[in-house]
N, CA, C and O atoms as CSV, one atom per row, in Angstrom:
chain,resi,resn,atom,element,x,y,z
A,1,UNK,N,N,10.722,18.566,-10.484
A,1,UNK,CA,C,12.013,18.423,-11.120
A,1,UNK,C,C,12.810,19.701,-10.863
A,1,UNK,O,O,12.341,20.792,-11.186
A,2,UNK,N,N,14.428,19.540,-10.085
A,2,UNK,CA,C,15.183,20.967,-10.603
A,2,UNK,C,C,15.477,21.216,-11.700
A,2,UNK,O,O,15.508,20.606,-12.770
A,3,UNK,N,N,15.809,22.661,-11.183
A,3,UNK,CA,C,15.839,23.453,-12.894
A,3,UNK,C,C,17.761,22.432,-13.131
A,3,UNK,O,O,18.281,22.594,-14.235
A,4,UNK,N,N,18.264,21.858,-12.465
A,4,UNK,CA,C,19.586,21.327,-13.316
A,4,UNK,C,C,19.413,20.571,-13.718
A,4,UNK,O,O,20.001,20.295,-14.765
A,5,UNK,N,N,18.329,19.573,-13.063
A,5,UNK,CA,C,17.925,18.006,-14.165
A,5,UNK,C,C,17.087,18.943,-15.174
A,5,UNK,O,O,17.420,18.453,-16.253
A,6,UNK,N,N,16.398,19.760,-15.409
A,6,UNK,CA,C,15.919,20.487,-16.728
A,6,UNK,C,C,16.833,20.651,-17.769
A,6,UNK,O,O,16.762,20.210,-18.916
A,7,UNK,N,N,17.756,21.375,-17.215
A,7,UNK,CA,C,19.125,21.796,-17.939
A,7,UNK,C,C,19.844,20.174,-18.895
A,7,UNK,O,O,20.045,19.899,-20.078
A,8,UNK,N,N,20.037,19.422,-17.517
A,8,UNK,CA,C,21.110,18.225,-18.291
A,8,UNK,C,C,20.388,17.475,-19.150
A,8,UNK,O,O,20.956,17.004,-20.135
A,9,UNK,N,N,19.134,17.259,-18.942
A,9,UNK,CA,C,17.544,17.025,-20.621
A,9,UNK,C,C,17.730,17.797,-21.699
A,9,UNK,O,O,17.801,17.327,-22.835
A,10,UNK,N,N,17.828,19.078,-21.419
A,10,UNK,CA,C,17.551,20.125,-22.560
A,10,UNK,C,C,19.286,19.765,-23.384
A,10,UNK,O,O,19.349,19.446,-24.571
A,11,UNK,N,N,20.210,19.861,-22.731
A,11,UNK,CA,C,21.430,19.558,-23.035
A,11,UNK,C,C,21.711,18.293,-23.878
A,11,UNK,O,O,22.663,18.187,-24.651
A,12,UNK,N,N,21.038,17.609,-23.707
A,12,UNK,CA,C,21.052,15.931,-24.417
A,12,UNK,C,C,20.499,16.454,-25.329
A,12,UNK,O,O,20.895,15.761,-26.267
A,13,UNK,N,N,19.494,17.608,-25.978
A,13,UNK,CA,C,18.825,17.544,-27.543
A,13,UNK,C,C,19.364,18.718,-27.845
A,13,UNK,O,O,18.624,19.413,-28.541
A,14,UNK,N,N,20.908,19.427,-27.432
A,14,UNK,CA,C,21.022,20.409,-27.837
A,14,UNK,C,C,20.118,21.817,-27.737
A,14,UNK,O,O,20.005,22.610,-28.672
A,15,UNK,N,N,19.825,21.891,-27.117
A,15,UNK,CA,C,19.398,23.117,-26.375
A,15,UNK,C,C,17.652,23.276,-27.412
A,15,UNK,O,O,16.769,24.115,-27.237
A,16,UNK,N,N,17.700,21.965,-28.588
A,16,UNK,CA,C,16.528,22.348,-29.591
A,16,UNK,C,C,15.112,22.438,-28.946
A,16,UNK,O,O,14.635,21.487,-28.327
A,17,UNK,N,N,14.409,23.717,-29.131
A,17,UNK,CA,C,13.191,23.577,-28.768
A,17,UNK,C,C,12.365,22.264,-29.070
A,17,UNK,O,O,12.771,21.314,-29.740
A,18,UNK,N,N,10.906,22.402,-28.343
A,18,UNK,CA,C,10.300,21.237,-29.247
A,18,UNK,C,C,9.127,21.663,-30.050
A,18,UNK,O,O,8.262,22.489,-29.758
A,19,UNK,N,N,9.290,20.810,-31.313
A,19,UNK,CA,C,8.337,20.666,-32.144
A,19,UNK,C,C,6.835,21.099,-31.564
A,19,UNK,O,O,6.521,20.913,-30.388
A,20,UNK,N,N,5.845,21.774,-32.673
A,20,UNK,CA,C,4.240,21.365,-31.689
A,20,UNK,C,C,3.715,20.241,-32.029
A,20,UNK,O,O,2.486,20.304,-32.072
A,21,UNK,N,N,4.355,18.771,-32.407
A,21,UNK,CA,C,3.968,17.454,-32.591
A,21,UNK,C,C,4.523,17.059,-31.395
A,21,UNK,O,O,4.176,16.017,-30.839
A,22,UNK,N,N,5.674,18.089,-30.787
A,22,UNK,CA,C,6.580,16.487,-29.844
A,22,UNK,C,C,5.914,17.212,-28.220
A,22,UNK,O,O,5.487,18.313,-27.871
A,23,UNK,N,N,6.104,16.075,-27.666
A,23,UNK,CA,C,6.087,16.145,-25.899
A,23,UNK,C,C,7.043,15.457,-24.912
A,23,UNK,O,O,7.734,14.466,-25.150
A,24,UNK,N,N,6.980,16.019,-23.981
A,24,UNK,CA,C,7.914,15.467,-22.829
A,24,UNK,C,C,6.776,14.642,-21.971
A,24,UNK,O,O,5.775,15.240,-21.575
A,25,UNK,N,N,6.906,13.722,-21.794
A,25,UNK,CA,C,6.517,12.740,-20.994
A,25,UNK,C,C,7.633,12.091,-20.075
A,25,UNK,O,O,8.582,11.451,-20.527
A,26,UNK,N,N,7.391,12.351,-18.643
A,26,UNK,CA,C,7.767,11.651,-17.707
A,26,UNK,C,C,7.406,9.980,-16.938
A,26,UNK,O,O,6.265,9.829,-16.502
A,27,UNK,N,N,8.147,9.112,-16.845
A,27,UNK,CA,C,7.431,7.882,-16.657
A,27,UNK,C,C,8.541,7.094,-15.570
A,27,UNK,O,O,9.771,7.136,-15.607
A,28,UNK,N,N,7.587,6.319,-14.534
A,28,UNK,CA,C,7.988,5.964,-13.729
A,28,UNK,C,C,7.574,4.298,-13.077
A,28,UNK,O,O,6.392,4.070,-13.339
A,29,UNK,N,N,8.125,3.319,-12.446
A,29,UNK,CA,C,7.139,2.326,-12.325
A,29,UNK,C,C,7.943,1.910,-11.158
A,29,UNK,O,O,9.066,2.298,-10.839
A,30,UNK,N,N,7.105,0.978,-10.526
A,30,UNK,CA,C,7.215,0.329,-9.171
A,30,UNK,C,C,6.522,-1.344,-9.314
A,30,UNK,O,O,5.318,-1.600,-9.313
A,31,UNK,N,N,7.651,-2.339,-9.431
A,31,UNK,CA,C,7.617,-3.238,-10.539
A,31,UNK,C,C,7.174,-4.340,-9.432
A,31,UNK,O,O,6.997,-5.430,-9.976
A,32,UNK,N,N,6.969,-4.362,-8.177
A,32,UNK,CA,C,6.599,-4.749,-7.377
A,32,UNK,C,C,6.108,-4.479,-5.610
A,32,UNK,O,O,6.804,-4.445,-4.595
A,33,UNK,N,N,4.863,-4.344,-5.776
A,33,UNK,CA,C,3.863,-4.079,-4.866
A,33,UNK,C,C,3.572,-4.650,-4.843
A,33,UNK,O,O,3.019,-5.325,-5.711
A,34,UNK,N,N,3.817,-4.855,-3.333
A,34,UNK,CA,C,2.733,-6.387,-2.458
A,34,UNK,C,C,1.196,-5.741,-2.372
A,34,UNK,O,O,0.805,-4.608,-2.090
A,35,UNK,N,N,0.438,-7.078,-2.775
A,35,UNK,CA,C,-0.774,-6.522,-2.625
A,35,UNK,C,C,-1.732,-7.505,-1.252
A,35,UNK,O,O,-1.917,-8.722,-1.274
A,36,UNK,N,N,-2.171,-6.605,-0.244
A,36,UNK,CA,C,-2.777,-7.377,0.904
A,36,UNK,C,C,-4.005,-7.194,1.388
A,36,UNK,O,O,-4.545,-6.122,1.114
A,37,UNK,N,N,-4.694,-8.114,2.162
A,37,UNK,CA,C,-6.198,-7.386,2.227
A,37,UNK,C,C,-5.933,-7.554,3.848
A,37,UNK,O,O,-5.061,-8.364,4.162
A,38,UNK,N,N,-6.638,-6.832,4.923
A,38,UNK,CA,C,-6.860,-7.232,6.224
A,38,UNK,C,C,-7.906,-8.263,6.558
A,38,UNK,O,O,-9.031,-8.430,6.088
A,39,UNK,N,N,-7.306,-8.850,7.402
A,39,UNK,CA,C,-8.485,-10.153,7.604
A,39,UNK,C,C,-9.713,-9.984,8.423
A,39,UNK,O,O,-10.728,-10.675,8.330
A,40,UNK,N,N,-9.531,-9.085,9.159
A,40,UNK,CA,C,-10.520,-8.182,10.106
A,40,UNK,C,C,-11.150,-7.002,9.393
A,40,UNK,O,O,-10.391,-6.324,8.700
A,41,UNK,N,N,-12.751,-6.570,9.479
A,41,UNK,CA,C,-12.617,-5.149,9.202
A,41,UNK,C,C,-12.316,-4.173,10.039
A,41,UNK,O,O,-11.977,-4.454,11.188
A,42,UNK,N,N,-12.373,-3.122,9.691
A,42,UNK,CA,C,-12.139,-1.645,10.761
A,42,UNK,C,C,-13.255,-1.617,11.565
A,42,UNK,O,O,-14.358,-1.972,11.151
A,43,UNK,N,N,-13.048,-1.215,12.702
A,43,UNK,CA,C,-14.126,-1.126,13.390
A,43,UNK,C,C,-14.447,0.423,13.671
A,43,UNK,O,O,-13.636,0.932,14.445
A,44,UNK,N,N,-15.530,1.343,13.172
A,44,UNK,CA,C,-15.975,2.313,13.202
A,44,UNK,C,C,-15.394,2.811,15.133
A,44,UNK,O,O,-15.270,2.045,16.088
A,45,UNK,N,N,-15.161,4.338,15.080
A,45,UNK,CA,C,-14.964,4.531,16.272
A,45,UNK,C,C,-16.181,4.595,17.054
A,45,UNK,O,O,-17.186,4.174,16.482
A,46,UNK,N,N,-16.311,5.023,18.217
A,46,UNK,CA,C,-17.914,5.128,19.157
A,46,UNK,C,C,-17.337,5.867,20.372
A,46,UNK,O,O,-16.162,5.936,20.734
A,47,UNK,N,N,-18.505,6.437,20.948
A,47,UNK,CA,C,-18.049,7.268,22.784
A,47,UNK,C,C,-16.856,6.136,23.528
A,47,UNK,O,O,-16.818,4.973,23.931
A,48,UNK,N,N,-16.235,6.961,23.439
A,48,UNK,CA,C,-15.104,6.366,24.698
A,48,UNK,C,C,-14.449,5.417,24.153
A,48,UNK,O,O,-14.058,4.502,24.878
A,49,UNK,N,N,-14.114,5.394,22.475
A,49,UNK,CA,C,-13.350,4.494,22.383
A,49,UNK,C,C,-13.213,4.939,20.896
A,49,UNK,O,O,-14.129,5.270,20.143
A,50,UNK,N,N,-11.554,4.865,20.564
A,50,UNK,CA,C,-11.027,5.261,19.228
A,50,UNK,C,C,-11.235,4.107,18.174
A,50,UNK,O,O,-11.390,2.979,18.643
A,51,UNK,N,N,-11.263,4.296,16.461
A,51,UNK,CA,C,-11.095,3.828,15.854
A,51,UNK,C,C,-10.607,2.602,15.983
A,51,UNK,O,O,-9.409,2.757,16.220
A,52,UNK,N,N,-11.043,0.644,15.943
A,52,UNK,CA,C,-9.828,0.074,15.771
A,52,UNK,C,C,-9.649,-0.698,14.855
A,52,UNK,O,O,-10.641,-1.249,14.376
A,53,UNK,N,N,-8.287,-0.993,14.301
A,53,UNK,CA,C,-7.959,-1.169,13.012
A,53,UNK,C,C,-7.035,-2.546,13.328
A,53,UNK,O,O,-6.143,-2.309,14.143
A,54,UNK,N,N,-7.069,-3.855,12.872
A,54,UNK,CA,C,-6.754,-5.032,12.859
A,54,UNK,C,C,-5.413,-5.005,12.287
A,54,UNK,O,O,-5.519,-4.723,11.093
A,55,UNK,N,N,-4.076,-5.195,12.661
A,55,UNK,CA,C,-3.042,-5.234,11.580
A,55,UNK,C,C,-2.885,-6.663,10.909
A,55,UNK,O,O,-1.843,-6.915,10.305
A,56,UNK,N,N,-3.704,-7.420,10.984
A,56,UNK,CA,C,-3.238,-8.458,10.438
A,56,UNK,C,C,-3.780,-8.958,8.996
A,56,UNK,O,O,-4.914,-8.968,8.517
A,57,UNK,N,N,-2.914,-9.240,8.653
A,57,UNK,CA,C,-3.290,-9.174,6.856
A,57,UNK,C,C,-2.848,-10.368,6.001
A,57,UNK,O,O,-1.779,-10.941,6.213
A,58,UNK,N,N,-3.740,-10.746,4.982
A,58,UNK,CA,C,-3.217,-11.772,4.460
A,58,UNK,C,C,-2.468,-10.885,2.326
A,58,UNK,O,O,-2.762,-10.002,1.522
A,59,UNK,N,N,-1.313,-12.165,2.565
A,59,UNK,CA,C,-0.693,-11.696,1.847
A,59,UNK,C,C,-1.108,-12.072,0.133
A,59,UNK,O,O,-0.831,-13.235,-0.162
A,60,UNK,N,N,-1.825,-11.106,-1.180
A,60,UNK,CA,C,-1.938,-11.449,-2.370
A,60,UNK,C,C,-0.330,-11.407,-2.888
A,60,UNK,O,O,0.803,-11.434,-2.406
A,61,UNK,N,N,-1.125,-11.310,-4.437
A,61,UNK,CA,C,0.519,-11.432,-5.578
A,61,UNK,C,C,1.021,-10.169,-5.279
A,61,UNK,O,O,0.603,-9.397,-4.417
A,62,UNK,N,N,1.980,-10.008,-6.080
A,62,UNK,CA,C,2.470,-9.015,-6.101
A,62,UNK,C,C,2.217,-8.108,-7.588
A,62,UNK,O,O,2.411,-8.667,-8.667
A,63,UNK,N,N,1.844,-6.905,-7.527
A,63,UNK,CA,C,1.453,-5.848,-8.788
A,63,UNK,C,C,2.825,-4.997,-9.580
A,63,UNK,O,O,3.813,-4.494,-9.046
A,64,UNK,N,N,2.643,-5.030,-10.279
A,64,UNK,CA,C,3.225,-3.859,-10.734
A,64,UNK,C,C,3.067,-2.385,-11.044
A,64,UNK,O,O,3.404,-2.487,-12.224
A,65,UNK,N,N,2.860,-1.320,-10.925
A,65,UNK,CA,C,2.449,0.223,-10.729
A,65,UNK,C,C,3.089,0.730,-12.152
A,65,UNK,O,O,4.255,0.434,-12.412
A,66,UNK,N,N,2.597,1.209,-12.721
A,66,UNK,CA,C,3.079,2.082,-14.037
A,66,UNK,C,C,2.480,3.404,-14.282
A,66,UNK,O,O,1.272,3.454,-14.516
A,67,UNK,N,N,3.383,4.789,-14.248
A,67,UNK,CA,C,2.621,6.074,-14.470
A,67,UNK,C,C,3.620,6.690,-15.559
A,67,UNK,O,O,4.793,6.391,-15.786
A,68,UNK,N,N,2.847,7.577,-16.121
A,68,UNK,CA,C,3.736,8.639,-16.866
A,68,UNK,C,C,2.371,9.935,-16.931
A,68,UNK,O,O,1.141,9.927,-16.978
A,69,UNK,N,N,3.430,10.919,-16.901
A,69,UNK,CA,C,2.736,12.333,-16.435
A,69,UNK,C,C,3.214,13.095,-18.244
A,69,UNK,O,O,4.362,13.103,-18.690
A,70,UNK,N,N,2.303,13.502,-18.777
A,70,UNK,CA,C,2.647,14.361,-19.839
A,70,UNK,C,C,2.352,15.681,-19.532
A,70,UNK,O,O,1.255,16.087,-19.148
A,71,UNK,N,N,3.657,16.543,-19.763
A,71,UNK,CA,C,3.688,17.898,-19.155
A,71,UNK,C,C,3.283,18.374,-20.072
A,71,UNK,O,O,2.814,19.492,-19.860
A,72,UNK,N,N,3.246,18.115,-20.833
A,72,UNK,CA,C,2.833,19.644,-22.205
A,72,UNK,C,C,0.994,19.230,-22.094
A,72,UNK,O,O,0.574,19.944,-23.005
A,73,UNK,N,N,0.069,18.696,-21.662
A,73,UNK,CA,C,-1.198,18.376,-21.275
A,73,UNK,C,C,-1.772,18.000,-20.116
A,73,UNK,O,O,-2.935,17.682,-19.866
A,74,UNK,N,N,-0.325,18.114,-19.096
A,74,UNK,CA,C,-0.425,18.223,-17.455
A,74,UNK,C,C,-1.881,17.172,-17.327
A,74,UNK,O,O,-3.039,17.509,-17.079
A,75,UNK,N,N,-1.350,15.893,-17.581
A,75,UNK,CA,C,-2.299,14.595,-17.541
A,75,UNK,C,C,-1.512,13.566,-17.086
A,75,UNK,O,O,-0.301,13.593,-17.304
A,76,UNK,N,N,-2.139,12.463,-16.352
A,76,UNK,CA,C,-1.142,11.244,-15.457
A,76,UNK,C,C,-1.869,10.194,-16.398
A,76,UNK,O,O,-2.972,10.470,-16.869
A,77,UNK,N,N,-1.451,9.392,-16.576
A,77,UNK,CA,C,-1.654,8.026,-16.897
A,77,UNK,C,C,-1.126,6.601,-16.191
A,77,UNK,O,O,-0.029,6.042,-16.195
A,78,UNK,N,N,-2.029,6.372,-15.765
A,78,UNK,CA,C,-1.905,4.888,-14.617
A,78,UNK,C,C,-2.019,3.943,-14.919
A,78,UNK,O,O,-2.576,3.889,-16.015
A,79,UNK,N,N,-1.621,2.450,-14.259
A,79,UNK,CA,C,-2.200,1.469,-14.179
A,79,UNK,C,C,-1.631,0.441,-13.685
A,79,UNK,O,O,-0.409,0.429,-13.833
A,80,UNK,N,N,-2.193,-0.638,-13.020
A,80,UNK,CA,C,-1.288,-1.683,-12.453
A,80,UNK,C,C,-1.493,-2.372,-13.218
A,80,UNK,O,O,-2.378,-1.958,-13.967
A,81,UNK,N,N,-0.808,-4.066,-13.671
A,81,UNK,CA,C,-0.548,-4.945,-13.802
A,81,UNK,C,C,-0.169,-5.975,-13.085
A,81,UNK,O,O,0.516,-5.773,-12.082
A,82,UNK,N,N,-0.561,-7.356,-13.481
A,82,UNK,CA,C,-0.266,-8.543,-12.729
A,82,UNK,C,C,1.151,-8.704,-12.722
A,82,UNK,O,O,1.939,-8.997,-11.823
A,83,UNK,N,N,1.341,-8.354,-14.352
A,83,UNK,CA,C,2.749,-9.059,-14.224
A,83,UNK,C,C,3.518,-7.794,-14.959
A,83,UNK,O,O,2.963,-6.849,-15.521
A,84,UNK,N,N,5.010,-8.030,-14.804
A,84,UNK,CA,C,5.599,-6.689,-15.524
A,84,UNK,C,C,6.147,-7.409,-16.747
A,84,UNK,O,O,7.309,-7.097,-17.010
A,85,UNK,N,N,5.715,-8.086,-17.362
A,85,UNK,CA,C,6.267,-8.239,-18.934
A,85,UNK,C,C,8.195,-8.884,-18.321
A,85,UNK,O,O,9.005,-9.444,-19.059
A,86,UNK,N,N,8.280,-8.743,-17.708
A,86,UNK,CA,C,10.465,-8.955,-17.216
A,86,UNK,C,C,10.030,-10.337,-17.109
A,86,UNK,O,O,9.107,-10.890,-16.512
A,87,UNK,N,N,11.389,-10.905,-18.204
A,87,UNK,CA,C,11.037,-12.506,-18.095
A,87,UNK,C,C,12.872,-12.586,-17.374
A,87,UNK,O,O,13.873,-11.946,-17.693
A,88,UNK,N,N,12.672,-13.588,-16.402
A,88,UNK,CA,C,13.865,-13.787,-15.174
A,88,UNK,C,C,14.764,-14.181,-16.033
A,88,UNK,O,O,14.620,-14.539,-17.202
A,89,UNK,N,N,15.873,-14.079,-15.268
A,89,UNK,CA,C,17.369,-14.557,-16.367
A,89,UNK,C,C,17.551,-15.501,-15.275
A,89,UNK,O,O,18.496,-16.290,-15.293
């Protein structure tokens, strides 16, 4: 993070320190990830011949990615999901 997105945060609570109950938690998500497997495996490399790797892939659902990083305990918290809770309009 720059120190000006620090600034325009700290600015939204009035410059107030924080509490030793409160924390800043950062959180982020990626509400759809294709999820795919290759239909081939990898084939280990050997003399005289490189690694080879199959691009062809069959296509699963799609995931959802969810993290948040708490800075005041410099800890990540993960996890995917099937579905993201968003019901379509």
């Amino acid at each position: 993070m720059h120190v000006a997105e620090v600034k325009a945060l700290a600015s939204q609570f009035g410059g107030t320190p924080l509490g030793e109950d409160e924390y800043v938690i950062f959180a982020d998500e990626k509400t759809s990830i294709q999820a795919r497997c290759r239909c081939h495996p990898t084939l280990a490399p050997r003399q005289a011949r490189a690694m080879r790797v199959n691009h062809e892939y069959d296509r699963g659902s799609a995931l959802a990615y969810l993290a948040a990083y708490d800075v005041h305990r410099a800890r990540v918290f993960a996890r995917c999901e099937a579905k993201t809770g968003i019901v379509p309009s």
